[in-house]
N, C-alpha and C positions, 0 to 999 in steps of 0.2 A: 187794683186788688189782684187779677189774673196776674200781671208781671211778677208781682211778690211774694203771691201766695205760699205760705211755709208746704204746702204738699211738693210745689215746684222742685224743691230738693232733690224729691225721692225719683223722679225721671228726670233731671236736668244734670247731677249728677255735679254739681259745681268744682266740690272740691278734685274729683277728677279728672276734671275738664284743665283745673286751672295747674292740677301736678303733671298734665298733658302737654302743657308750652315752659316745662323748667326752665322756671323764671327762678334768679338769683337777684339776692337783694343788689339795691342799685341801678337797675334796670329800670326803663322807660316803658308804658304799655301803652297800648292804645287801646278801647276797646269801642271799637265801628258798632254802633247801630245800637248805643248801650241802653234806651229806654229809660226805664226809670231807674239803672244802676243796681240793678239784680248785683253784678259780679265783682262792681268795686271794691268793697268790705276786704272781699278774697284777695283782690289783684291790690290794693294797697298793702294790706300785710306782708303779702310774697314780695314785694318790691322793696319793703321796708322804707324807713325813713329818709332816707338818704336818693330812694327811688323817684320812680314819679308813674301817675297815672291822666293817660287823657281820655276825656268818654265823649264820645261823639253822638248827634242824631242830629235828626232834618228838623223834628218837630221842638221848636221855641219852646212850649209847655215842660217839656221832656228835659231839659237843658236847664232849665229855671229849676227843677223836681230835682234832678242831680245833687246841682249846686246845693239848694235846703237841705236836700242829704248828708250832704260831704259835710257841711258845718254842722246839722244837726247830732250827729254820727263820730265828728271829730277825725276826720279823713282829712287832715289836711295837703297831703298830698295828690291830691284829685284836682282837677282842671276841666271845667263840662264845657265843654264847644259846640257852636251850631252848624252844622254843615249840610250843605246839599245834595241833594241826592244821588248825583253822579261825579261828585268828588269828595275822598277822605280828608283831604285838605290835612294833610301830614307834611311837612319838611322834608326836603330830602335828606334819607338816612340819620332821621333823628329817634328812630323806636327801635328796640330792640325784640320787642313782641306784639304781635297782634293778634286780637280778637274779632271773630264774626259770629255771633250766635242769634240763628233762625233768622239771617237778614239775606244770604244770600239768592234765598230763589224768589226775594224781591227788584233783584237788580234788573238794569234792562240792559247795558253795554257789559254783560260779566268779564268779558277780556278787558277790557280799558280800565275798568276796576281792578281789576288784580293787576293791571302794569304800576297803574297809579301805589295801590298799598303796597308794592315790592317798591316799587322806586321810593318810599318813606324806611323801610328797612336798611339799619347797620348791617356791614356783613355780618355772617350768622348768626342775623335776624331770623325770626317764625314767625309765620302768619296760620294760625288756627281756626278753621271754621266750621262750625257745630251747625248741619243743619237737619232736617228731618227724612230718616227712612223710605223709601217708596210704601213699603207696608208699616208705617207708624201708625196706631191708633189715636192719635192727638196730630196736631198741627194744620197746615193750610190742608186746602183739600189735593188728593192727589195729583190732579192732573198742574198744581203749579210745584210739585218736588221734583227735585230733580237726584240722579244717581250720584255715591260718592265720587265716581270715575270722571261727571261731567265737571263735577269740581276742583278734581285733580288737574284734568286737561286746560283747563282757565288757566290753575295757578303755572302750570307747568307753560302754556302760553307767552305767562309774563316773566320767563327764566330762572322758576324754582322750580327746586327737585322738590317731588312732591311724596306722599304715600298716604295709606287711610293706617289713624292708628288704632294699633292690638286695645285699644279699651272701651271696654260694651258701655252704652249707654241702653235704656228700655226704646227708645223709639230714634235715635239719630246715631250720627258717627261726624265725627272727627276728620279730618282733610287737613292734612300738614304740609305746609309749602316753606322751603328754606331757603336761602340766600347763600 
């Protein structure tokens, strides 16, 4: 119910998030750490029919919930995957966009993770990551957020050009890493 809840909109900001990684139909996405598939709906339209969508998590339940979605929903281009925690288990150079939303200040190798989700990026591939503000009122508790900068510095690690983008969210931001 938290993952879904329709208030989620009004601070999560989706449709801006997702006009954030112009995505062109056709396109491949990934979205890392997808839960119960908040963003699919969004990221299978912008992909359109001919695209495709993969949604990743650790937790088996979460991946079973997807999939019910995607058919309940009529998503048929979504593909829900199980993966582990410290691998996105992406192909090389098979996505042309990626998604992280409020997963990354759970990581624990955050450089080896972003070598890994760039090495699954076409060239100019995106890799997008939405996490929470130092001063956000919602999210984990402070001391485990981290600044846009340390995110940048990750993705920029694993040899993308990086930047925070120009679009406000109420309590996170944006981290764009290119190929």
């Amino acid at each position: 119910a938290r993952f879904d809840d329709p208030a989620r909109d009004a601070w999560q900001k989706p449709d801006e998030v997702v006009a954030a990684m112009a995505i062109a139909p056709g396109m491949t996405v990934a979205d890392v750490g997808a839960g119960t598939g908040y963003f699919e709906g969004r990221l299978s339209a912008a992909v359109g029919a001919k695209g495709a969508v993969i949604a990743t998590d650790l937790e088996p339940d979460m991946v079973r919930y997807m999939t019910e979605r995607a058919t309940r929903e009529g998503i048929a281009n979504l593909h829900a995957q199980l993966t582990p925690p410290e691998d996105p288990k992406l192909a090389a150079g098979s996505v042309d966009r990626i998604l992280v939303v409020d997963v990354w200040h759970h990581l624990g190798d955050r450089r080896a993770y972003a070598a890994k989700l760039a090495a699954g990026l076409r060239p100019g591939g995106m890799i997008a990551i939405v996490d929470f503000k130092l001063d956000a009122t919602r999210g984990p508790p402070p001391k485990h957020r981290l600044p846009a900068d340390a995110i940048a510095a990750d993705l920029a690690a694993a040899g993308l050009a990086t930047e925070v983008s120009t679009i406000e969210l109420p309590d996170q931001y944006i981290v764009i890493g290119k190929r």
